[in-house]
Every structure is written in structure tokens, then in C-alpha cells.
N, C-alpha and C positions, 0 to 999 in steps of 0.2 A: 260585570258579568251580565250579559244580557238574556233577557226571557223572550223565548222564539215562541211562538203560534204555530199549532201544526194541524193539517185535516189529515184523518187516517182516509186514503181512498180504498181501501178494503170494507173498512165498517162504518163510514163517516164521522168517526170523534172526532169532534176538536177537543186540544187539550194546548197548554203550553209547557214548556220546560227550559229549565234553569242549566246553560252552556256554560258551564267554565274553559272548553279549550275548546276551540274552534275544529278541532279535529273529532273532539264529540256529539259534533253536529251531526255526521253519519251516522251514528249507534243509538243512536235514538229509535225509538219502541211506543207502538202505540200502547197503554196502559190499560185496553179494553180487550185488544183482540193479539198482543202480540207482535204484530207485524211490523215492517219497517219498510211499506208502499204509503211515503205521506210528502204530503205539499206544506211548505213551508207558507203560511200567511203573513198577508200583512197585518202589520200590529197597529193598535189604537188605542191612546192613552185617556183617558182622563183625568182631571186637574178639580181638586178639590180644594176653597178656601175655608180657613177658620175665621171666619164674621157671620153676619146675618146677612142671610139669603130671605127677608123679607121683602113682599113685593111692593110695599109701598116706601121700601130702600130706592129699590128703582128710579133712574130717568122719567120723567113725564115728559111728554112731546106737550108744546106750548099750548099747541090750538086741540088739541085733546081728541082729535082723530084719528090718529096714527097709534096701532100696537106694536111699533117697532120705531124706536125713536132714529133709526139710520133711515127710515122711510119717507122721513120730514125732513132730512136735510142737516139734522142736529148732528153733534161731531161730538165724540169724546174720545178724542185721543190726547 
């Protein structure tokens, strides 16, 4: 079941909402003002790990100039 993104263009909410049938994509309602004048947006996830997100986990770049070790040339794929 997919969660859609919607902007009300009546009162500008965004909000999103839970479609189980693709035909209640129509019937959808903004939750602030009622209406059903909205733009579907694109959606954007993010990706959360469980480890440490310490920064001195991190890659060092060799020669110690670069804050972005794809900037030096290093590869971690």
C-alpha cells in the first residue's frame, strides 16, 4: 500500500495518505481545509542504519585535505 504526498492548492498543506486502492486516490481530502484541489508530490525517502554513525567511523581521505573522500579519488564501492 503506498503512502502518496499531497499539496492542498486551496490552503497549501502538505500532508500524505495511506491508498489501499488506487481508485481512492480521487477521494482523498485535504485534512485542514476539506478540499479535494491537490497535487500529488513526489515522495522522498530516507534510509536509516542501526550502527554508529560516528564521525570518526568515517573514511579519511589519505592526504588529509579533502572533506569528501569521493573528491580525492578514493572509491568505496
Amino acid at each position: 500500500m503506498p503512502i502518496y504526498e499531497y499539496l492542498c492548492e486551496d490552503c497549501g498543506t502538505k500532508f500524505e495518505k495511506l491508498v489501499r486502492r488506487a481508485s481512492q486516490a480521487s477521494e482523498v481530502e485535504c485534512p485542514s481545509c476539506g478540499q479535494n484541489h491537490l497535487r500529488q508530490e513526489l515522495s522522498t525517502f530516507a534510509a536509516h542504519a542501526n550502527g554508529s554513525s560516528k564521525a570518526e567511523d568515517a573514511p579519511v581521505c589519505p592526504s588529509g585535505q579533502c572533506s569528501n573522500p569521493g573528491m580525492c579519488g578514493m572509491n568505496f564501492n
